[in-house]
C-alpha positions as CSV (number, residue, x, y, z in Angstrom):
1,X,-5.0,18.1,20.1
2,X,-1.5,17.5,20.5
3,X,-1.1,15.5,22.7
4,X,2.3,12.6,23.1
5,X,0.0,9.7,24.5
6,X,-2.8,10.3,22.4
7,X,-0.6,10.0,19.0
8,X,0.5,6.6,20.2
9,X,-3.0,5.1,19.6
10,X,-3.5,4.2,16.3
11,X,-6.5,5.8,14.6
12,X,-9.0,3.3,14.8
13,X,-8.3,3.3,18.9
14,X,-8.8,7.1,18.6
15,X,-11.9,6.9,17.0
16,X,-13.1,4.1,19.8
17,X,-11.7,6.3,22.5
18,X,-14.2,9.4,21.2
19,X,-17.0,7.4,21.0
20,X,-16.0,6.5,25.1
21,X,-15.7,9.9,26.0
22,X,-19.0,11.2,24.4
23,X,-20.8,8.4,26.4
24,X,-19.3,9.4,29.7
25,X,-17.8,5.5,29.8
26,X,-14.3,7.2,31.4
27,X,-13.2,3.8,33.2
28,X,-13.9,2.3,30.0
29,X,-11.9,4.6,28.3
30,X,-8.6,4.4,30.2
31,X,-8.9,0.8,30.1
32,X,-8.9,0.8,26.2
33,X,-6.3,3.7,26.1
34,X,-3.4,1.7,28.6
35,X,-4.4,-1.3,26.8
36,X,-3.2,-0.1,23.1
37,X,0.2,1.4,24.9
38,X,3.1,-0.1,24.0
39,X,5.4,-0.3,27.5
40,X,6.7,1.7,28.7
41,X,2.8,2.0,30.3
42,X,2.6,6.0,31.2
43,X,0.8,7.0,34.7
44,X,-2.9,6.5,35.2
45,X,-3.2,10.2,35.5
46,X,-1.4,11.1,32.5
47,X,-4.0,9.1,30.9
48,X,-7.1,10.8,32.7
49,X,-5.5,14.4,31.6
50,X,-5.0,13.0,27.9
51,X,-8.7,12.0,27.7
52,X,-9.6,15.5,29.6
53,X,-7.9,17.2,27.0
54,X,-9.8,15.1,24.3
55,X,-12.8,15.1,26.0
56,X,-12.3,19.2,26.1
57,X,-11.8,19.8,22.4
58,X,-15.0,17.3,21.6
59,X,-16.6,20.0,23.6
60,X,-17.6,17.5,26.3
61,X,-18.9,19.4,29.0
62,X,-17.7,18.5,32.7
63,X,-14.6,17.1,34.2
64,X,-13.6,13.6,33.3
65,X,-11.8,13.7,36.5
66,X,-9.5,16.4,38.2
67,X,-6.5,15.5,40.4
68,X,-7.6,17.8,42.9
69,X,-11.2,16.3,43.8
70,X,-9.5,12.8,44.6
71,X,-6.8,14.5,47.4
């Protein structure tokens, strides 16, 4: 994954952010992930696409959340 916000997090974030993920806990997630930002903070849905694209390549099955089913 290549991904700009996720290689801000330090490692150890990383690593809490996959346990997150796995366990579904997606609120809990983006909480921990704008948390460990340094400012400037970036958009609450670039977060929920970062953590889709994480959640994707840990072969999480299901949206985390799509843009589209909140409009």
């Amino acid at each position: 994954m290549d991904d700009e916000l996720w290689s801000r997090l330090p490692a150890e974030v990383q690593v809490e952010l996959d346990e997150l993920i796995i366990s579904r806990r997606t609120v809990q997630a983006l909480q921990v992930m704008r948390e460990h930002m340094d400012p400037p903070l970036p958009a609450l849905w670039d977060c929920v696409e970062a953590l889709q694209e994480r959640a994707d390549v840990l072969e999480v099955s299901g949206p985390i959340r799509s843009r589209a089913s909140s409009e």
